[in-house]
Short mmCIF file of the C-alpha atoms (twelve columns), coordinates in Angstrom:
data_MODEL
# 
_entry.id   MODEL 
# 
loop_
_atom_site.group_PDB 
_atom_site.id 
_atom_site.type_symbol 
_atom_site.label_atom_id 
_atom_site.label_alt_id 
_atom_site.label_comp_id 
_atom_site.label_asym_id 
_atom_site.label_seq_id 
_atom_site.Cartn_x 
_atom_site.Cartn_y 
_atom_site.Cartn_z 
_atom_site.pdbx_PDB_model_num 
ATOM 1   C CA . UNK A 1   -53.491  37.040 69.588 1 
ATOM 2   C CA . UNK A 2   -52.869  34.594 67.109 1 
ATOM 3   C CA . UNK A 3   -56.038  33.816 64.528 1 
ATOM 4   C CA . UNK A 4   -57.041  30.319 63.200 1 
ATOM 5   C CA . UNK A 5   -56.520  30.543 59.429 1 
ATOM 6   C CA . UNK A 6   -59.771  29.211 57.665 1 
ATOM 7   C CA . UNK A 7   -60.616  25.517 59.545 1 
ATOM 8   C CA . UNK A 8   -56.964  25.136 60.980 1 
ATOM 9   C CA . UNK A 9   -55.874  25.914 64.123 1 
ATOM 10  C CA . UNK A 10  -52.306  27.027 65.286 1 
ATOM 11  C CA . UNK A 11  -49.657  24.477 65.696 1 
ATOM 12  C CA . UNK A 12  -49.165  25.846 69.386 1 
ATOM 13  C CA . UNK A 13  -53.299  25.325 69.743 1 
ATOM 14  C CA . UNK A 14  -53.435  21.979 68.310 1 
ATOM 15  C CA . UNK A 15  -50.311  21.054 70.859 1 
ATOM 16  C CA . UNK A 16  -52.589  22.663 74.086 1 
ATOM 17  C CA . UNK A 17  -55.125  19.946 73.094 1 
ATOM 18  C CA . UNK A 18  -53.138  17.555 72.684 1 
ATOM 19  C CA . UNK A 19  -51.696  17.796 75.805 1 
ATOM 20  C CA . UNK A 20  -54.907  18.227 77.989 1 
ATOM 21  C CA . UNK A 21  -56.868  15.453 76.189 1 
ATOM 22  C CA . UNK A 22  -53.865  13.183 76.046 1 
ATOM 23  C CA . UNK A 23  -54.800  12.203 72.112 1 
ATOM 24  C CA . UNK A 24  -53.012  13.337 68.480 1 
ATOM 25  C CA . UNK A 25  -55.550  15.485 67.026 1 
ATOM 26  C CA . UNK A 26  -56.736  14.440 62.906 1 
ATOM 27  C CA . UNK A 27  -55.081  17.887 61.842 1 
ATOM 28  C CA . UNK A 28  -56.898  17.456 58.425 1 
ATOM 29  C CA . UNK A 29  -60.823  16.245 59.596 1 
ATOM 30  C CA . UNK A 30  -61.079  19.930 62.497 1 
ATOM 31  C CA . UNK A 31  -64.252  21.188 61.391 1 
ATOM 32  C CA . UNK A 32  -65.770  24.746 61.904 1 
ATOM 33  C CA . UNK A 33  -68.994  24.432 63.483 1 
ATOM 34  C CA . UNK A 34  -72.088  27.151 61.997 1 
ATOM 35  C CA . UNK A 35  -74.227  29.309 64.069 1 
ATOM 36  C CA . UNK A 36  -71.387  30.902 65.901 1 
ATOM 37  C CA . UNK A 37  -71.690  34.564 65.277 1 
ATOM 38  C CA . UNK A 38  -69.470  36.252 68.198 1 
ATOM 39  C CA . UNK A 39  -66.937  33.603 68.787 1 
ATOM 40  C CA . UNK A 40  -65.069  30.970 66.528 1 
ATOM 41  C CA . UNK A 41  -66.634  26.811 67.311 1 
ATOM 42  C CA . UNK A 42  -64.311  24.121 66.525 1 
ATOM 43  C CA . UNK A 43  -65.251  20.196 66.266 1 
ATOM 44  C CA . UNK A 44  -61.583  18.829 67.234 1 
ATOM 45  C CA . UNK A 45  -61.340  15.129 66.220 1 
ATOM 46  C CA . UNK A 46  -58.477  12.466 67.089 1 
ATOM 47  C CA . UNK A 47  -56.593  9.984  65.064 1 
ATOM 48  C CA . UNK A 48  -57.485  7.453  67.446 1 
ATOM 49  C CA . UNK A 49  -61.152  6.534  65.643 1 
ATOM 50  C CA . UNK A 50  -61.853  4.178  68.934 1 
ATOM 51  C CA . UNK A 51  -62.582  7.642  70.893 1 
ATOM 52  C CA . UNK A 52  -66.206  8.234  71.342 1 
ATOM 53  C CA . UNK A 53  -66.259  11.170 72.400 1 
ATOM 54  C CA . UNK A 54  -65.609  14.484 70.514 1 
ATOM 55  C CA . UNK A 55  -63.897  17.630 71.397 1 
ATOM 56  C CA . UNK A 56  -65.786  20.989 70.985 1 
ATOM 57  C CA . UNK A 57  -63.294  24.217 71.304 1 
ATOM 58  C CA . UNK A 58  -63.972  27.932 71.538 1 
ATOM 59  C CA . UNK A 59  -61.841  30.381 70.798 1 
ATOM 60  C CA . UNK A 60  -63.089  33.956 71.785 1 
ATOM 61  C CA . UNK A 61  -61.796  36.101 69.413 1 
ATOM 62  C CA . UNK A 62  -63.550  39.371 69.257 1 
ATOM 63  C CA . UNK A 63  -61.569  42.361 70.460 1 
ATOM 64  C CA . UNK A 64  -64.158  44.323 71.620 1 
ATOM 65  C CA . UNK A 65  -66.054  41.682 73.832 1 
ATOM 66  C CA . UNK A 66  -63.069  40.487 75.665 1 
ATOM 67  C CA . UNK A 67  -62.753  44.282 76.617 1 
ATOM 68  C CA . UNK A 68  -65.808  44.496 78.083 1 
ATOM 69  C CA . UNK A 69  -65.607  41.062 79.821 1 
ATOM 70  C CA . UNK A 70  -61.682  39.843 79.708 1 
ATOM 71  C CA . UNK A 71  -62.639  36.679 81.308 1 
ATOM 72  C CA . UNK A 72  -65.181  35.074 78.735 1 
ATOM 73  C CA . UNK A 73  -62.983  32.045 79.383 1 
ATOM 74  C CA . UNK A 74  -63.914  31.384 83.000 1 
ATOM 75  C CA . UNK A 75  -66.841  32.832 82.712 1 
ATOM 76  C CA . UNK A 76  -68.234  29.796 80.070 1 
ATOM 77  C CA . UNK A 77  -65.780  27.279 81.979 1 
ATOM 78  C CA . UNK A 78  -67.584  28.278 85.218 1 
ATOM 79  C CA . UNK A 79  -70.914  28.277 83.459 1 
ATOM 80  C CA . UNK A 80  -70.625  25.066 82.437 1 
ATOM 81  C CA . UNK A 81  -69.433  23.654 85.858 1 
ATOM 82  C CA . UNK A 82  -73.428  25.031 86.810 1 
ATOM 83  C CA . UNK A 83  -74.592  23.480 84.100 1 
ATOM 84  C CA . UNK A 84  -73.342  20.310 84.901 1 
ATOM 85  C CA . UNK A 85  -75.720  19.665 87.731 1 
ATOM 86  C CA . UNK A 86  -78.436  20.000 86.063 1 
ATOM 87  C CA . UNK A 87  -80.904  17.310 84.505 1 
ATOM 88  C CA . UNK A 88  -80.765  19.150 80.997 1 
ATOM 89  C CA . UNK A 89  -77.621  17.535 79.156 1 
ATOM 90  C CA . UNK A 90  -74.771  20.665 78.519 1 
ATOM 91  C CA . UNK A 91  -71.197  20.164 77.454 1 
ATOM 92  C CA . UNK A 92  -68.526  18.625 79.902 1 
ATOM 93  C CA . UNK A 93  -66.191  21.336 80.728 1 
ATOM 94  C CA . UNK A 94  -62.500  20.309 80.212 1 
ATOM 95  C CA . UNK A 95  -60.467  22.959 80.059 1 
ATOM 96  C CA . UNK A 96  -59.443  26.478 79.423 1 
ATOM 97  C CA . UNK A 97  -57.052  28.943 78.318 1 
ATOM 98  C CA . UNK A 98  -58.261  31.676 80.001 1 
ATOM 99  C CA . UNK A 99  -55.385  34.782 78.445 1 
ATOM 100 C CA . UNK A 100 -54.685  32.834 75.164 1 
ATOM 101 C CA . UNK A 101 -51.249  31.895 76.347 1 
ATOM 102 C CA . UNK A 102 -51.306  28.627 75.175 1 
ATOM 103 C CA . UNK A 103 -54.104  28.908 72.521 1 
ATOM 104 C CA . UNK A 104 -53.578  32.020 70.831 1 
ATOM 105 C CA . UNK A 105 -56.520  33.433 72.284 1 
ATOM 106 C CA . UNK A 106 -59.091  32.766 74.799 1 
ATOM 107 C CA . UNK A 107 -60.105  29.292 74.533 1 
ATOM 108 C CA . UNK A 108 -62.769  26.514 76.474 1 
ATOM 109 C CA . UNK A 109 -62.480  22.862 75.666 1 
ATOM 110 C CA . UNK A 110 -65.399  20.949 75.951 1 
ATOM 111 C CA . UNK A 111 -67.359  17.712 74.765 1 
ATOM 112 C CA . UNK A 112 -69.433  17.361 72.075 1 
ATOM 113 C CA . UNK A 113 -73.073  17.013 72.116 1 
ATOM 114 C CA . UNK A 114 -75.395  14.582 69.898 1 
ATOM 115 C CA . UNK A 115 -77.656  16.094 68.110 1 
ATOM 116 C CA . UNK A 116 -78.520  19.248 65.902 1 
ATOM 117 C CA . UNK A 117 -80.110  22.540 65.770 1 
ATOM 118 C CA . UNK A 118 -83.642  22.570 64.634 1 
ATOM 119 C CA . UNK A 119 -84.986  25.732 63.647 1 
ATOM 120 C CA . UNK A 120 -88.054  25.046 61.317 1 
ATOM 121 C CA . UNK A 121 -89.953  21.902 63.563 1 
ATOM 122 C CA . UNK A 122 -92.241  19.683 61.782 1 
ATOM 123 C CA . UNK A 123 -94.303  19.433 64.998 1 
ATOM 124 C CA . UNK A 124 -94.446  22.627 66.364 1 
ATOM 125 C CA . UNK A 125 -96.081  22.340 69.422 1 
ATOM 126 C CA . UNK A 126 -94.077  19.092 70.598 1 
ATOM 127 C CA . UNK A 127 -90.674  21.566 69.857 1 
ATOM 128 C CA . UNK A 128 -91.788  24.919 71.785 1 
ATOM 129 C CA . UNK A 129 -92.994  22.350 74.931 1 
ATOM 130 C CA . UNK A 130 -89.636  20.230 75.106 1 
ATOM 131 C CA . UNK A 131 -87.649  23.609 74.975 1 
ATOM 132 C CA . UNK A 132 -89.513  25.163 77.625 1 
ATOM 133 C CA . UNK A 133 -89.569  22.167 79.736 1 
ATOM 134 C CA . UNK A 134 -85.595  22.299 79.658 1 
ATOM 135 C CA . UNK A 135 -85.688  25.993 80.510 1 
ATOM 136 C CA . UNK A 136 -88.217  25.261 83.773 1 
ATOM 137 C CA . UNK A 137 -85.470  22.904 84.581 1 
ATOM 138 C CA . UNK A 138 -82.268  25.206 83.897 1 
ATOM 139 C CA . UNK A 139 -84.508  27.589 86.619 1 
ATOM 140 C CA . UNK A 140 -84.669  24.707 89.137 1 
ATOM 141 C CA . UNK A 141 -80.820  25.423 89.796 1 
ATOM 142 C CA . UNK A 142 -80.243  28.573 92.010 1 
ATOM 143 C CA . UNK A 143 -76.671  28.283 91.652 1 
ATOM 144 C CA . UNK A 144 -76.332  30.831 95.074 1 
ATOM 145 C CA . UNK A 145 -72.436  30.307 94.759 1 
ATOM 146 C CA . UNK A 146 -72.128  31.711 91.201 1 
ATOM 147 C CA . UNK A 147 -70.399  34.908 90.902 1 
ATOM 148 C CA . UNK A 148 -71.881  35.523 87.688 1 
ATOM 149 C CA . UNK A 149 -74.656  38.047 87.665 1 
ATOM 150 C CA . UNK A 150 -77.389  39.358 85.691 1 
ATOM 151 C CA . UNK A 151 -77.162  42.805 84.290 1 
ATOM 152 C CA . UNK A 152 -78.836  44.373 81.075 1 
ATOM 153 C CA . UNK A 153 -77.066  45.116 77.655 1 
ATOM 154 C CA . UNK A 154 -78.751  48.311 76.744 1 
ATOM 155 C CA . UNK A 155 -79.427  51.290 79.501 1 
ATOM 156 C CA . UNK A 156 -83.361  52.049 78.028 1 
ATOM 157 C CA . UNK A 157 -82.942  55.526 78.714 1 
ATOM 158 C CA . UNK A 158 -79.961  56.251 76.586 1 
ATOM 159 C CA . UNK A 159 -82.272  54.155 73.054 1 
ATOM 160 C CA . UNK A 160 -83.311  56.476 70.534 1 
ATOM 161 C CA . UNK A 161 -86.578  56.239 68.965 1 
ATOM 162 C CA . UNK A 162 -86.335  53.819 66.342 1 
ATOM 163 C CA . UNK A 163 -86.951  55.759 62.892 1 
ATOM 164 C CA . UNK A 164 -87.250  51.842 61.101 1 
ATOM 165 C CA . UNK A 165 -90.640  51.238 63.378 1 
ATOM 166 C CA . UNK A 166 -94.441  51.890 62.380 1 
ATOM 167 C CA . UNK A 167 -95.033  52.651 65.947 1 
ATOM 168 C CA . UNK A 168 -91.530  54.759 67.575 1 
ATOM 169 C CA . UNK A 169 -93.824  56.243 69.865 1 
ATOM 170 C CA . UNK A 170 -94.838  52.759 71.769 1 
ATOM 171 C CA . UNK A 171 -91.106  51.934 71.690 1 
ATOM 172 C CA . UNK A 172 -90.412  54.797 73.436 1 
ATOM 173 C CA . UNK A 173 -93.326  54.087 75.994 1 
ATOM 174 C CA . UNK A 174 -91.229  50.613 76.083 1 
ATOM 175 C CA . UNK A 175 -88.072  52.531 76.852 1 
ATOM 176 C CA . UNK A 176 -89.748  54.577 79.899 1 
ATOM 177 C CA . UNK A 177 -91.375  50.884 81.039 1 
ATOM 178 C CA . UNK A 178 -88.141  49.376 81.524 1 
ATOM 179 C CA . UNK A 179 -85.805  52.189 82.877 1 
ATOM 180 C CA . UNK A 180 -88.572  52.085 85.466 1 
ATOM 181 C CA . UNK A 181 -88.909  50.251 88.782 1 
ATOM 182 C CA . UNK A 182 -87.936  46.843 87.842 1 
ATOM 183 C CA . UNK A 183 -90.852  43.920 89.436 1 
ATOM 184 C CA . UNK A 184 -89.445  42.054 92.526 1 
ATOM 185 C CA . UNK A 185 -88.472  38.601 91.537 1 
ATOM 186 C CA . UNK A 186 -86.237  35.386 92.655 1 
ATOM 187 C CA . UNK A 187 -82.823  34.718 91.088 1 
ATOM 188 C CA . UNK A 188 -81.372  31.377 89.009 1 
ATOM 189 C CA . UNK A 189 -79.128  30.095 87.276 1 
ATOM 190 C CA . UNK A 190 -79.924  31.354 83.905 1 
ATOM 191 C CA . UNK A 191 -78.879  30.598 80.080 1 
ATOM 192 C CA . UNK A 192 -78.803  34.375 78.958 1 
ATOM 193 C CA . UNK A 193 -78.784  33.302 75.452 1 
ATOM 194 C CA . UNK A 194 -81.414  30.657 75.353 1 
ATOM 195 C CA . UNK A 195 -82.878  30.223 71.716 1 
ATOM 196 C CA . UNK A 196 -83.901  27.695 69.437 1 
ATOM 197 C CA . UNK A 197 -80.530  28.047 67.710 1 
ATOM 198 C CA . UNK A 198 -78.824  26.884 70.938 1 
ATOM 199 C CA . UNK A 199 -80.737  23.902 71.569 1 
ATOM 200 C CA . UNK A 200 -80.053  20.596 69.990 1 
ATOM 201 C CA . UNK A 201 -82.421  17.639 69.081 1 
ATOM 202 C CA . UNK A 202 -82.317  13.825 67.622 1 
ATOM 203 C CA . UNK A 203 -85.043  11.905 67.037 1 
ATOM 204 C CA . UNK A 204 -87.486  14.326 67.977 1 
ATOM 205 C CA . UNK A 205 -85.947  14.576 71.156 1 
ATOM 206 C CA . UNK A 206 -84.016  17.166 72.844 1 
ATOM 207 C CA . UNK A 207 -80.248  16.198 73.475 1 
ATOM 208 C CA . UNK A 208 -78.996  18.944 74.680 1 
ATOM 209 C CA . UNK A 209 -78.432  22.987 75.417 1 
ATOM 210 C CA . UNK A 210 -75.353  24.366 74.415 1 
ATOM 211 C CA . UNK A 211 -73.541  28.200 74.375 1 
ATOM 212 C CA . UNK A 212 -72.765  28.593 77.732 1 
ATOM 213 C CA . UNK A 213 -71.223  31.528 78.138 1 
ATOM 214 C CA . UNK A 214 -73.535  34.077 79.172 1 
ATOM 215 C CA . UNK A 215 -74.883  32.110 81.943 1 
ATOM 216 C CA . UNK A 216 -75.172  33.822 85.587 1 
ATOM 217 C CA . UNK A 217 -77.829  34.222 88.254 1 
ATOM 218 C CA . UNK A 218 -80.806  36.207 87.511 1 
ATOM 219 C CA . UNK A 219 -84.385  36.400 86.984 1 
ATOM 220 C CA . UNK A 220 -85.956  33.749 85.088 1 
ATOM 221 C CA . UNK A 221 -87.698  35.873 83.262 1 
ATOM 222 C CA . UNK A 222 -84.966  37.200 81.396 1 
ATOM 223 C CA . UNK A 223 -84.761  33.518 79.981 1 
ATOM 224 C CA . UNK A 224 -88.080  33.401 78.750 1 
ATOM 225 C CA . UNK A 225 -88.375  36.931 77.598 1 
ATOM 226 C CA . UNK A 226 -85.076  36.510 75.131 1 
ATOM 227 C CA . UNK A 227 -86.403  33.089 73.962 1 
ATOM 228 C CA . UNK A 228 -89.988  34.988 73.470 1 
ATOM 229 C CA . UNK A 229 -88.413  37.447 71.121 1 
ATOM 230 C CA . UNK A 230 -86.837  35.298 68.948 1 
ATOM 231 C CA . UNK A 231 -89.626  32.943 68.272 1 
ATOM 232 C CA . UNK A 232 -91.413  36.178 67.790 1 
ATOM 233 C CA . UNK A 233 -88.954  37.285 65.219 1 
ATOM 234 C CA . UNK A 234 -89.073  33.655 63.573 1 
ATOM 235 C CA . UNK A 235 -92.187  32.548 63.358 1 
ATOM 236 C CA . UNK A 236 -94.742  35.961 64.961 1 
ATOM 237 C CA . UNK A 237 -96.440  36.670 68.106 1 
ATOM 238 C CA . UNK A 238 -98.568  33.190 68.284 1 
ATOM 239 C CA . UNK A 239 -95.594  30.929 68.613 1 
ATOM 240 C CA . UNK A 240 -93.968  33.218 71.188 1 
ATOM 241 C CA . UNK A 241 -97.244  32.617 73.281 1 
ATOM 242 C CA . UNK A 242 -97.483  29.268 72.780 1 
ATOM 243 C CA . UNK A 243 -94.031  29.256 74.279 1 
ATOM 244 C CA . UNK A 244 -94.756  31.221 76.640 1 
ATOM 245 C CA . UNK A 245 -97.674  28.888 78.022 1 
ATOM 246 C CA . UNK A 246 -95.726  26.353 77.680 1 
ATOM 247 C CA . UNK A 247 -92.939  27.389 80.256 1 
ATOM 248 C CA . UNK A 248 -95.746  28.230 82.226 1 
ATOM 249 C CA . UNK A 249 -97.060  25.338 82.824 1 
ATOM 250 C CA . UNK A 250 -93.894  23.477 83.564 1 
ATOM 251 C CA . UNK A 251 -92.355  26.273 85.796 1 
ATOM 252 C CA . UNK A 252 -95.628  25.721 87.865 1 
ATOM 253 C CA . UNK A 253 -96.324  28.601 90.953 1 
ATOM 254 C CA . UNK A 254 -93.202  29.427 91.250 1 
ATOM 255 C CA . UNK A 255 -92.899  31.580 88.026 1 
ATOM 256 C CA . UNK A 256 -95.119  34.351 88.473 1 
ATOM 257 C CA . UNK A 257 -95.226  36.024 84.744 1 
ATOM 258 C CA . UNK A 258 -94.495  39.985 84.503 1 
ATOM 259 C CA . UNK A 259 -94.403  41.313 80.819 1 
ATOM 260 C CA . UNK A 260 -92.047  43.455 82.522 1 
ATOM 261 C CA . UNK A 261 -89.130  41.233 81.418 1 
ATOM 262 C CA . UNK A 262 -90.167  40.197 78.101 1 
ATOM 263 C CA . UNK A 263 -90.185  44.377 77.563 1 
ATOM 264 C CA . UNK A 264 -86.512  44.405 79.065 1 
ATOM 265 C CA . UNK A 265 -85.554  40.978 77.132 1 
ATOM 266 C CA . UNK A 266 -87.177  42.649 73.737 1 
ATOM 267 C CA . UNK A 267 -85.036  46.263 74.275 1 
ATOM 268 C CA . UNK A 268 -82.027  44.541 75.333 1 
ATOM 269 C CA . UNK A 269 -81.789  43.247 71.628 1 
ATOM 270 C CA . UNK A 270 -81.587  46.569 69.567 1 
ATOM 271 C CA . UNK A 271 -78.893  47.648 68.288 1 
ATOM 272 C CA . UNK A 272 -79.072  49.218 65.484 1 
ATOM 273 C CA . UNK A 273 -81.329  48.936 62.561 1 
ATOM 274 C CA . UNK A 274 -82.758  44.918 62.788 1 
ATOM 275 C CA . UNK A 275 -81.924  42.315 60.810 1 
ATOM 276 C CA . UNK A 276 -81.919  38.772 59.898 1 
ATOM 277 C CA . UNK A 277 -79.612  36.806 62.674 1 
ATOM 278 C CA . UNK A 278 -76.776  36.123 60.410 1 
ATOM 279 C CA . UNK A 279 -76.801  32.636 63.101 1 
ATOM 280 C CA . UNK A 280 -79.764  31.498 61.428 1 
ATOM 281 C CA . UNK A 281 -78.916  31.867 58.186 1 
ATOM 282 C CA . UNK A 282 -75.157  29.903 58.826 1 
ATOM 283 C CA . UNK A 283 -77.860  27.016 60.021 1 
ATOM 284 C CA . UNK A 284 -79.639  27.306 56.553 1 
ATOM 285 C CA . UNK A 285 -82.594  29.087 57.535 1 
ATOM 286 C CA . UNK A 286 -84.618  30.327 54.768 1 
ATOM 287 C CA . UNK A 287 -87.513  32.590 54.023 1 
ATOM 288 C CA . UNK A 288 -86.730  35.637 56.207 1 
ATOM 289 C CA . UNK A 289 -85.930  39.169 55.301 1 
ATOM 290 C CA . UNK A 290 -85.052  42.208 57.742 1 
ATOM 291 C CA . UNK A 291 -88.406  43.817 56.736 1 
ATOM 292 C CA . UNK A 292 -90.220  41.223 58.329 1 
ATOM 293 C CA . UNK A 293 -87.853  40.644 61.398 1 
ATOM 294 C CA . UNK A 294 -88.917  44.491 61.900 1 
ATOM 295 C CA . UNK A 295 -92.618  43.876 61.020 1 
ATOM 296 C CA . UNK A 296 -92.685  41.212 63.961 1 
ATOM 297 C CA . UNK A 297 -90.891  43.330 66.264 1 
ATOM 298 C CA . UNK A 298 -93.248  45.676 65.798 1 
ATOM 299 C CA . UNK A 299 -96.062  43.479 66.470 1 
ATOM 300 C CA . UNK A 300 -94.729  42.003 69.453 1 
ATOM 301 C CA . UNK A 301 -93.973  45.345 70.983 1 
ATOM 302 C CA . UNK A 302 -97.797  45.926 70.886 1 
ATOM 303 C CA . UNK A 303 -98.668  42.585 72.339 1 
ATOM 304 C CA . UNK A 304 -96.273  43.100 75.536 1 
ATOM 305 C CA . UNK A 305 -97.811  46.893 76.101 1 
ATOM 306 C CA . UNK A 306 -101.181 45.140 75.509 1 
ATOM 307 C CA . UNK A 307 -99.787  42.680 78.286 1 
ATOM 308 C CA . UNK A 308 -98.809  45.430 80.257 1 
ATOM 309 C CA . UNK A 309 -102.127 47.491 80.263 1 
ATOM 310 C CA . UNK A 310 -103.784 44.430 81.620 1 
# 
């Protein structure tokens, strides 16, 4: 595979674009956009300044993912397709490279989205309900033909007991929770990777939900549950509820709430010792250390066995 060298592309990458989009790309103005921790984000812009509409590329470059999943490519290209039909604005698919033939690696053109991450709201509430509203509606779509489907990152029974927590012993009541008999539920289309960090906003209003890739049928719950633990690790236990009711509300009867997932959604993120998301920090978030990230995680392991007691 060939590797883009700082914010330029290959000359053989740069020609693939310009062939699909029919347009000389502005070598000099490609831009590489933050946040992306497991792939490489490119802004692709034209010399013909009349265009609108901007180019987004991906280039999957880590060696170890595409082992586990070789087609990343089709997988986002196909998520995206889904995505389409839904109310909730997501990037036009255009095109992929789906061995790197033509790219240099695995690659998905797409189109650019307005707007920009948000990560510390100056209206709280108004945030965590526009972002579950969106996720309600990504849940509308049952996507029956999508191949993709839902399975968990981390088998609970193989998770040692986490020497960095105040409480190992209730993670390891966690662990036995979740390798359990898993609640009966409906699948969707769902984001897999839905955070504040993938959502985008302008003038207070949400424009758009990008990062694609992970996307496949599954329980909803998984959705909410991996959103849940981030707020949780952002901003504590309160906002993740307030979330939480939020979703709620606009999911309407046919979400029926098990803390069962937000346990699975919460173990399915260790690995390793925890730490500050280096995405958040590329998007200039401040005020975080990993002692805290662990101090939350702690307390919103107890609030989801407190859940699950009741």
């Amino acid at each position: 595979m060939s590797y883009p060298i700082k914010n330029r592309l290959t000359a053989e990458c740069i020609e693939w674009i310009e062939k699909i989009s029919g347009n000389r790309v502005d070598v000099e103005e490609i831009k590489k956009l933050p946040g992306g921790t497991s792939s490489l984000v490119f802004e692709v812009p034209f010399e013909n300044k009349e265009m609108h509409e901007s180019i987004v590329l991906r280039l999957f470059h880590q060696k170890e993912w595409l082992a586990k999943e070789p087609d990343l490519a089709r997988h986002e290209g196909e998520s995206l397709q889904n995505a389409a039909l839904l109310e909730i604005p997501s990037p036009a698919f255009i095109a992929l490279d789906e061995t790197g033939e033509k790219s240099g690696m695995p690659a998905v053109l797409m189109t650019k989205l307005p707007g920009t991450t948000i990560l510390q709201p100056s209206d709280m509430p108004s945030w965590l309900d526009k972002m579950a509203a969106a996720l309600a509606g990504i849940h509308r779509q049952k996507a029956e033909n999508f191949k993709y489907e839902y399975f968990s990152y981390n088998d609970a029974l193989k998770l040692e007991k986490p020497l960095w927590s105040k409480f190992p012993d209730d993670w390891l009541r966690a662990f036995f929770i979740v390798a359990g008999v898993r609640p009966p539920t409906e699948y969707s289309l769902i984001h897999r990777d839905y955070h504040p960090a993938n959502v985008l906003w302008q003038n207070g209003e949400l424009t758009g939900v990008v990062d694609w890739v992970n996307a496949c049928r599954g329980p909803a719950g998984v959705d909410v549950g991996h959103c849940r633990v981030n707020l949780a690790q952002l901003f504590g236990v309160s906002t993740a509820d307030q979330f939480l009711d939020a979703y709620i509300n606009h999911a309407g009867e046919e979400f029926r709430y098990d803390p069962y997932w937000d346990l699975l959604s919460l173990t399915d993120t260790l690995n390793g010792l925890p730490r500050v998301y280096a995405g958040w920090t590329e998007l200039g978030l401040t005020g975080l250390s990993d002692e805290l990230i662990r101090h939350r995680l702690d307390e919103y392991l107890l609030s989801l066995l407190e859940r699950f007691d009741n």
